[in-house]
N, C-alpha and C positions, 0 to 999 in steps of 0.2 A: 504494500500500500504506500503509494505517495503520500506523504506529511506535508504540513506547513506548521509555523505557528500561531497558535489562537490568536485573536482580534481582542480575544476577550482574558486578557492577562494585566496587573501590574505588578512591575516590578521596579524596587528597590534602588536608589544608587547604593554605588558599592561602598561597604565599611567594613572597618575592622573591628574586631575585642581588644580589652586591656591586654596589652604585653602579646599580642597576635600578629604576624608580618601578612598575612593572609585576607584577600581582599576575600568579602561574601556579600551575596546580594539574595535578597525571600524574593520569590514569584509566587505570584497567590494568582489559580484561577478562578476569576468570578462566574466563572459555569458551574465549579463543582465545589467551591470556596477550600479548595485545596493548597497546603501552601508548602513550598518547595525548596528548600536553601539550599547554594550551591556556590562555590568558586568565580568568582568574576572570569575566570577565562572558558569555565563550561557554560556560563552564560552569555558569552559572547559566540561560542560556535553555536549554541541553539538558534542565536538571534539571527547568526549569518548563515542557516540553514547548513549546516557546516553537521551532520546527523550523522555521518562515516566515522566523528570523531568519538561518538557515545557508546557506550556498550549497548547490547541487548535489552539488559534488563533493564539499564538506565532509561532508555529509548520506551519500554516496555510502560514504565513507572511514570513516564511524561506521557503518556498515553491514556493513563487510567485517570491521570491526575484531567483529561482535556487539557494540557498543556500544549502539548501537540495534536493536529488532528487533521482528520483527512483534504489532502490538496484541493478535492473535488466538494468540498462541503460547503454550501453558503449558511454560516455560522449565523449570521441574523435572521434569517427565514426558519434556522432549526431553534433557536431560541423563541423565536413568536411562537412556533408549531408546540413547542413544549408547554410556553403559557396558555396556549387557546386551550391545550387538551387540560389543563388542569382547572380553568375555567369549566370544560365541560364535564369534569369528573368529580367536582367539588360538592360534597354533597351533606353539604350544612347551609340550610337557607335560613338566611342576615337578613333580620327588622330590624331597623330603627326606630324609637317610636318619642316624641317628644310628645309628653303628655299635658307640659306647661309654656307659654310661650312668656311667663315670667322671668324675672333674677332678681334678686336680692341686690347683685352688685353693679356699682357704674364704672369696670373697665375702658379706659380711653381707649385701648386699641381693639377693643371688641366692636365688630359690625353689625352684631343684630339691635335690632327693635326691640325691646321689651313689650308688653302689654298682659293685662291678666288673664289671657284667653285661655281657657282649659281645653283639651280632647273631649266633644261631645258623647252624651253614651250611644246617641246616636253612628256617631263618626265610629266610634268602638267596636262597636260591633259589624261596622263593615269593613273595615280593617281585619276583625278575626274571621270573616267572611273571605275575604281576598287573601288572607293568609293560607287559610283551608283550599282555596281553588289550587295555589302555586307549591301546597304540598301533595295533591291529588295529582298535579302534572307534572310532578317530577320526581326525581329517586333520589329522596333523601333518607339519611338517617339519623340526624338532627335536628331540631331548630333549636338558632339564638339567637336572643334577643338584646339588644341595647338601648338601655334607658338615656336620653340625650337631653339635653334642654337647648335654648333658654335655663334653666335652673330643674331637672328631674324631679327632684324630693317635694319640690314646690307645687309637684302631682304627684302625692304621694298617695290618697285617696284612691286613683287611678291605676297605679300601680299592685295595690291591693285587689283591686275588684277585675283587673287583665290578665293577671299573673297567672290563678288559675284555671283562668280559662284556655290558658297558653298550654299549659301543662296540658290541661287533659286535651286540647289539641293534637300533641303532640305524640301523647299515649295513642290516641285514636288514629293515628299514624305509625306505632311502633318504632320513634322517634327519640332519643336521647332532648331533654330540654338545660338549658342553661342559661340565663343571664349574666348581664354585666350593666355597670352606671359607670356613668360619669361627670360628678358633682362640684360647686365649688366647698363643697363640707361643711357650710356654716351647721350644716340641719341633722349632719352624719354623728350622731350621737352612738353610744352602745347599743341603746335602747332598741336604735332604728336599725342599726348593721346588726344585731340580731334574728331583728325580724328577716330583713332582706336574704339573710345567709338561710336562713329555719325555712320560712314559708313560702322565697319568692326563688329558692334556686340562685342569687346573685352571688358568683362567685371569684366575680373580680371589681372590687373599684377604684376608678381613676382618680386622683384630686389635685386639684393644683395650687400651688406655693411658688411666688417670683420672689425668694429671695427672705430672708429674714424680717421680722416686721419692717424695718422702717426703710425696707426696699420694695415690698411686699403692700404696707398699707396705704404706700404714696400711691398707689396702679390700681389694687386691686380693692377698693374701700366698697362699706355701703352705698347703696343710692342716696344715701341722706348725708355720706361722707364720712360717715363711723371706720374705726377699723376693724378689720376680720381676722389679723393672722393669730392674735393667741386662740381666737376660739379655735377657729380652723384647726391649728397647731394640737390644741389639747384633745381637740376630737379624736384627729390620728391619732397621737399617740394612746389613748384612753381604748380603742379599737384593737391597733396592734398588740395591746399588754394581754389581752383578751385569748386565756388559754386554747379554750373549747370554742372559739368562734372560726366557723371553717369560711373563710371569706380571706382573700388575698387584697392587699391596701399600694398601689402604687403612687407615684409621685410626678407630677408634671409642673416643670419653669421653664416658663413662658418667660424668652430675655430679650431684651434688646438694650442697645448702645448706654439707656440709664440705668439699669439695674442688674450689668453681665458682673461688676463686682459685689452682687449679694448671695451669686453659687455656691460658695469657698463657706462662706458663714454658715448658710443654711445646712452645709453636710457637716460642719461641727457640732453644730447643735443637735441634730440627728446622731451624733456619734457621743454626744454629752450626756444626751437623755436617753443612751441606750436600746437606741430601737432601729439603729440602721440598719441592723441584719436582718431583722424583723419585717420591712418594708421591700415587696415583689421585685418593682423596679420605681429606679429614678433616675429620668431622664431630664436634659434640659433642651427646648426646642426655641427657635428662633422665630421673633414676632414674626409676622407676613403679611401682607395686601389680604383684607378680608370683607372686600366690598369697600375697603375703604382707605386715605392716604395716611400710609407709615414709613414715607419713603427718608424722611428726618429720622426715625429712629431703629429701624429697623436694619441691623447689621447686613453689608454682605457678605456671600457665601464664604469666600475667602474669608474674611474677617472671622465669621464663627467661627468656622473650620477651626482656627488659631485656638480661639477661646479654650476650645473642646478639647483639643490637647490636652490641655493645665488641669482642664475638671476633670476629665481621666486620670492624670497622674494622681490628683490629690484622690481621688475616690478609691484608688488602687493603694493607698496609702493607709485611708484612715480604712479599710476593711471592706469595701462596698464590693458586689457585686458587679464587674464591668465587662459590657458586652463590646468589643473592641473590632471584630470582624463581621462585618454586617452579612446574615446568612442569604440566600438564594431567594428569591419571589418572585412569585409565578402569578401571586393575585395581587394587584398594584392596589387595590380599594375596592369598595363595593359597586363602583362605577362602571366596573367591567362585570361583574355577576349578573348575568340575565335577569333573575328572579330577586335578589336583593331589593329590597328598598325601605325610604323613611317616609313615616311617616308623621305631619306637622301638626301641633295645637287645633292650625283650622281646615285639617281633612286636607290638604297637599301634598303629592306625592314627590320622591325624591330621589335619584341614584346617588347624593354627594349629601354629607354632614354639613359643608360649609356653604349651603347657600338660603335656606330657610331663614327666614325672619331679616333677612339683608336688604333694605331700601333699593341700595344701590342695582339690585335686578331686576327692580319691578317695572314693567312698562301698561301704559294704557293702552286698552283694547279697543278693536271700531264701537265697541259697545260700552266704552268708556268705563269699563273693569281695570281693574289693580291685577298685572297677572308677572310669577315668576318666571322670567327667561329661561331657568333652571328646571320648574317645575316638570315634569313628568304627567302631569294627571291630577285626578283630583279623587276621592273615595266617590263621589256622588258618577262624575263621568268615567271613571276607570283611566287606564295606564294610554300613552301614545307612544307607539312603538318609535317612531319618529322623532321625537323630544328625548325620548330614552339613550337615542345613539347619538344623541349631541354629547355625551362622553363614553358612552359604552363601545365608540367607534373608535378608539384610542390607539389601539395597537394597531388598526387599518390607516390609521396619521403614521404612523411611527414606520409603517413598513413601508408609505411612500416614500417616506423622506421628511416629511414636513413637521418634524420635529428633531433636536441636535440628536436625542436617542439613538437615532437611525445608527451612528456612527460610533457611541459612546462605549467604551471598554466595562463602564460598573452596568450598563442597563440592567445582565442579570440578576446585580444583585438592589436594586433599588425598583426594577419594572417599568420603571418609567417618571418615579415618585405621583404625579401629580396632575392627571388629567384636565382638572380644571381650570389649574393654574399657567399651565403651556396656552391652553386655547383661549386664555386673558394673557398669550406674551409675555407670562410672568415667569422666571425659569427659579424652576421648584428642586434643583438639583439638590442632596444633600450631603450634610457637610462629607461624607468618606470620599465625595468626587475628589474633595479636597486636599483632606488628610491622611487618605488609605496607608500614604508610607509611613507616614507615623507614625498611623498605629500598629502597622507592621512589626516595623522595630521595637517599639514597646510591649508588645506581646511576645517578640523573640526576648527582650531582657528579662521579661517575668519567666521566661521557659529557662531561664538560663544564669541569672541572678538573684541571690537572697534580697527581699522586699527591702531592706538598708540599703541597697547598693544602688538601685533605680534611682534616677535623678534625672529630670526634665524640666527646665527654665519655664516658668511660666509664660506666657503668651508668645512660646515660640511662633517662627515665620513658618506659614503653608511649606509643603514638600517643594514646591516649583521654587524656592529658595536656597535648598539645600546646594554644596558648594558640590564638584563630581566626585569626590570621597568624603566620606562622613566616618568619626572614629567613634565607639559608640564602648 
């Protein structure tokens, strides 16, 4: 068989170890996020197609790894091909369901509308109606569900009176059920993450924290301009202490350019108050265009990239859990699942989280209606198949060309990030496009040095800075 080298590889400039004469460079393939260190001079005959020089096995092992692969292969058509089928093999059908179109909070860089609209019971029950259709026409052996807001808990009534009807749904399907939420905690007491884990099947929730209070309540206050993080704060940890409660508590910071120095704080305190191991994941995500302008504060990609670095080292320091190699996806969001969808406070249908309750998409109709660009449908007219593939048609953008992906070395492992956000011109790339070498090598020193011996400057420069040898 003729080889070539993958399209879909990064690697490394070369570096040495302490007291090592020996150049080595990691190749990581993002096809099979395999990762392969080797000699800067075996790296250079892979690169120069130079393959007479490898052994068997070697050759063998670049092989298994997709490092090397068939001359005759087009590598982005077998990448799509492998996403569509997982697309059509996937067999857990995703609701959304925002039951409130309230919050509690007045985030600046938040795009939705507030208003006190609840999910009708009318609306409800034709949601569990069109739920029932799309498990009757498909081969699942799932469903989950996702409690979303505006503010979830602030339809917590709703959630009580859906939940099991979800369930025996699901039974009558022969269907595994599970929830999840996603809150700002003011409301996530024991009392309720009790309930939710007992009665409602929720067994993951999200929450989010920018930062230590007085990073955190400058952003993220009441609507009346109170602040939220001890509550917040104490909820978690109040939840997490919580022996017998089978419900996993994650973490979301939200940062941009005023709040990237309250990361470092807030995993202290998390490591003060003894509950960082405790807590699933904590990630930090970078503000973004959400129907509206944060082009002032909202870092670029590069810039985060940097950030992220430093919040790794130190997370990898104080004990955290750090996911450093971003794994393989095949389902980019629910925008590509045929049968997915969300549904809004006032009966609206949706393949995307972030575009509900957003001003910014709503246009007048000849009948002088409020209607979403985004929207899909509505529970009273049902789904438009046409509306739907205004992103569900993403990987058929990608495969003309008319997105960078076309061309991009991480696609397999990101998918594409960001349907929504490419076809608003916004590039959703994230930060590993950026940082991959970094974490590379960071990952290679943890495999390879006592956790004393790691040491990374904070806010180093992106990898496209690095000098052609790096001593490490």
């Amino acid at each position: 068989m003729d080889l070539k080298v993958s399209r879909y590889l990064v690697v490394t400039e070369p570096f040495t170890e302490r007291q090592q004469l020996s150049l080595k460079q990691i190749i990581l393939s993002t096809r099979t996020n395999k990762t392969w260190i080797c000699d800067a001079e075996t790296w250079k005959a892979i690169a120069e197609g130079k393959f007479s020089q490898l052994s068997s096995q070697m050759i063998n092992d670049l092989i298994k790894a997709e490092i090397l692969v068939s001359s005759e292969q087009d590598e982005l058509a077998e990448i799509l091909a492998q996403n569509r089928a997982a697309i059509t093999n996937y067999n857990t059908l995703y609701l959304v369901v925002q039951p409130s179109a309230a919050c509690q909070l007045g985030c600046g860089y938040c795009g939705q509308q507030h208003t006190p609209q609840g999910l009708s019971l009318a609306n409800s029950e034709r949601f569990l109606e069109l739920a029932r259709q799309k498990l009757s026409n498909g081969c699942y052996s799932s469903l989950e569900v996702s409690w979303f807001g505006g503010e979830p808990l602030l339809g917590l009534p709703l959630i009580h009176s859906l939940s099991p009807k979800f369930k025996k749904l699901a039974q009558e399907f022969g269907c595994n059920y599970y929830a999840k939420l996603v809150t700002n905690g003011l409301r996530l007491t024991v009392d309720v993450a009790e309930e939710l884990s007992r009665e409602y099947n929720v067994k993951y929730v999200e929450v989010t924290l920018d930062g230590t209070d007085i990073y955190h309540d400058a952003r993220r206050y009441s609507k009346k301009g109170s602040p939220t993080f001890w509550t917040i704060f104490n909820n978690i940890s109040s939840v997490v202490r919580h022996d017998n409660l089978n419900l996993k508590i994650g973490i979301r910071c939200n940062v941009d350019r005023r709040n990237r120095d309250g990361v470092v704080p807030l995993l202290h305190l998390l490591v003060k108050e003894g509950i960082h191991q405790r807590i699933e994941t904590f990630y930090v995500a970078p503000v973004h265009p959400w129907g509206n302008d944060v082009d002032d504060i909202a870092p670029d990609p590069e810039e985060f990239a940097a950030w992220q670095i430093a919040w790794f080292a130190e997370m990898v320091k104080l004990g955290f859990n750090v996911g450093l190699i971003p794994q393989r996806n095949e389902l980019v969001c629910m925008a590509v699942q045929p049968d997915s969808v969300l549904v809004d406070a006032y009966g609206n249908l949706f393949n995307c989280t972030e575009v509900s309750y957003v001003p910014t998409y709503e246009v007048e109709t000849a009948s002088h209606e409020k209607r979403n660009i985004y929207a899909i449908g509505d529970l009273h007219r049902g789904e438009d198949p046409k509306q739907r593939e205004l992103l569900s048609s993403f990987y058929d953008r990608v495969e003309k060309g008319e997105y960078p992906c076309h061309s991009c070395n991480m696609l397999p492992t990101c998918g594409g990030s960001c349907p929504k956000q490419w076809l608003e011109r916004i590039k959703p790339c994230p930060p590993a496009k950026y940082n991959i070498k970094e974490r590379l090598i960071l990952k290679y020193l943890l495999s390879t040095l006592t956790l004393c011996e790691v040491s990374l400057e904070k806010n180093k420069a992106p990898e496209s800075n690095y000098p052609p040898t790096t001593k490490i």
